[in-house]
N, C-alpha and C positions, 0 to 999 in steps of 0.2 A: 678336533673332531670335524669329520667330511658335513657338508652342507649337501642334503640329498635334496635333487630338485622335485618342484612341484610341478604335475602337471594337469593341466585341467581339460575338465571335458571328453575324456577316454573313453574308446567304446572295443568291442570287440572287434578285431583283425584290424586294429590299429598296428602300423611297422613302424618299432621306439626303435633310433639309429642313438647308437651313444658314442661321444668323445674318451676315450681311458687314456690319456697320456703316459698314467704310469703302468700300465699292461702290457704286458711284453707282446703276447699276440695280436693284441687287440691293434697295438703299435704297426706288426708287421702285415698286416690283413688290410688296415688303410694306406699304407705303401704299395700294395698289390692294384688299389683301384686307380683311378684316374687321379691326378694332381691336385684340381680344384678340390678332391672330398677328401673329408675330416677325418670321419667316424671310422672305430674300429671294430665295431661289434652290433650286431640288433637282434632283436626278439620280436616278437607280438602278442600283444595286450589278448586275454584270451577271457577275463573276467573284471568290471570294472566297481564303480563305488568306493568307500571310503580309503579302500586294503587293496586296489588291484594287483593282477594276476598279470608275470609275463614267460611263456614260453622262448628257449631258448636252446641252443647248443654250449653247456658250458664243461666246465672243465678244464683241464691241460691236456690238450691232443696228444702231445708226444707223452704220456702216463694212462693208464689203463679206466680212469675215472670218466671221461669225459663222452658225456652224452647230452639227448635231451633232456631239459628239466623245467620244472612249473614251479618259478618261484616270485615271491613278492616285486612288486615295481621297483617296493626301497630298497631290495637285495640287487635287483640289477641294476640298476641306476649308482648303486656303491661308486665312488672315485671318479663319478663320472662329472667332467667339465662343461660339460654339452650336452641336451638330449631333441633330438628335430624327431618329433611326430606327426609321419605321413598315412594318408588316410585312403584306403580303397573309394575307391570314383562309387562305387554300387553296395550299396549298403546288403545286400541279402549275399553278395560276394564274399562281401566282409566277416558276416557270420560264419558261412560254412568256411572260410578257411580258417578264422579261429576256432571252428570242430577239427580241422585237420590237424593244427599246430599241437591243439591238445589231443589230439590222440598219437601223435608221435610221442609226446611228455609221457603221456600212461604205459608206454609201449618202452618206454627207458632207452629210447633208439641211440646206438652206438654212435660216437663222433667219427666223421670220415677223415681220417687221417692222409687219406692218395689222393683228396678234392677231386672224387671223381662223378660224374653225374650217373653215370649206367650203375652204380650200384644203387639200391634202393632200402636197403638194408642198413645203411651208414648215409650221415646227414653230416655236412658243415654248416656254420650258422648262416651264411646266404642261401646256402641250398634248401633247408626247413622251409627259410620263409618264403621262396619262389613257390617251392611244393606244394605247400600252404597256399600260396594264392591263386598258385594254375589250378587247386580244387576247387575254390572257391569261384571261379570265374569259368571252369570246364576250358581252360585251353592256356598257350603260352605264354606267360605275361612279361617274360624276357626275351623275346623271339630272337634279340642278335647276342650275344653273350661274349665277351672276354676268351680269353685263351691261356691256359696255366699247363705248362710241360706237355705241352702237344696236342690238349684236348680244350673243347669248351667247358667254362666253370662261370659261376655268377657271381659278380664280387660285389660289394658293397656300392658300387657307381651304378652298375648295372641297373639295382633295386632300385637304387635312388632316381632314375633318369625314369623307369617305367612308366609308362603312360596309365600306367592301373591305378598310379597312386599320385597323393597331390598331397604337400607339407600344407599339414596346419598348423603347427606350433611348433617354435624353440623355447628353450629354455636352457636358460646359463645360468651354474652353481658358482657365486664366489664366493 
């Protein structure tokens, strides 16, 4: 049985980055960032206390299911070896973009299968959580951005590097 990490001191628009080694996507999504980073996957913490809440893009992209969705910490966190949680610099930031994150969740928003930014209609799991925070913050909060089949995309380093956000905690499941 998977040892689900704990993590302490969650708040809203907190950004949980998870390690899935055995996720096939999750796999290929941190192959797409920068070398030094890990993680294959993130959400944001949108409700906190003993059961938190995390907004995400899941699913299998390439199948008809995968969208946003609001599910348990211990659902995401599932298989995960790693979880670094980074925390918005501005705490009133933090809130409204956990109202944004959760109103993509409510709204069942479609996974972007083209990783493209110009649609608005379709989210991949970096793209939520940027969207999310440029609400929360009224402006760009990945100003330089990666490049994937000819256009800019936000990957997983991208998030991670942003000056919006600072790690407060890891935690390792063995």
């Amino acid at each position: 049985m998977a040892v689900i990490p704990v993590v302490h001191d969650l708040r809203p628009g907190d950004v949980v980055f998870v390690t899935l080694p055995g996720a096939f996507w999750a796999r290929l999504a941190s192959r797409w960032s920068l070398p030094q980073y890990r993680h294959g996957h993130v959400g944001m913490v949108v409700t906190t206390g003993d059961d938190p809440f995390v907004v995400h893009a899941s699913g299998n992209p390439a199948q008809t299911d995968a969208k946003v969705v609001r599910v348990r910490l211990k659902e995401f966190a599932r298989g995960a070896q790693r979880l670094d949680v980074f925390r918005p610099n501005d705490a009133a930031a933090a809130l409204r973009a956990a109202q944004a994150a959760d109103e993509f969740a409510l709204r069942a928003v479609k996974f972007d299968t083209e990783f493209s930014l110009e649609s608005r209609d379709r989210l991949y799991c970096t793209e939520l959580i940027w969207r999310a925070l440029n609400s929360g913050y009224g402006r760009d909060t990945v100003p330089i951005k990666s490049h994937f089949a000819g256009r800019e995309a936000v990957f997983l380093s991208d998030l991670e590097t942003s000056q919006y956000l600072r790690l407060v905690e890891t935690v390792r499941a063995f």
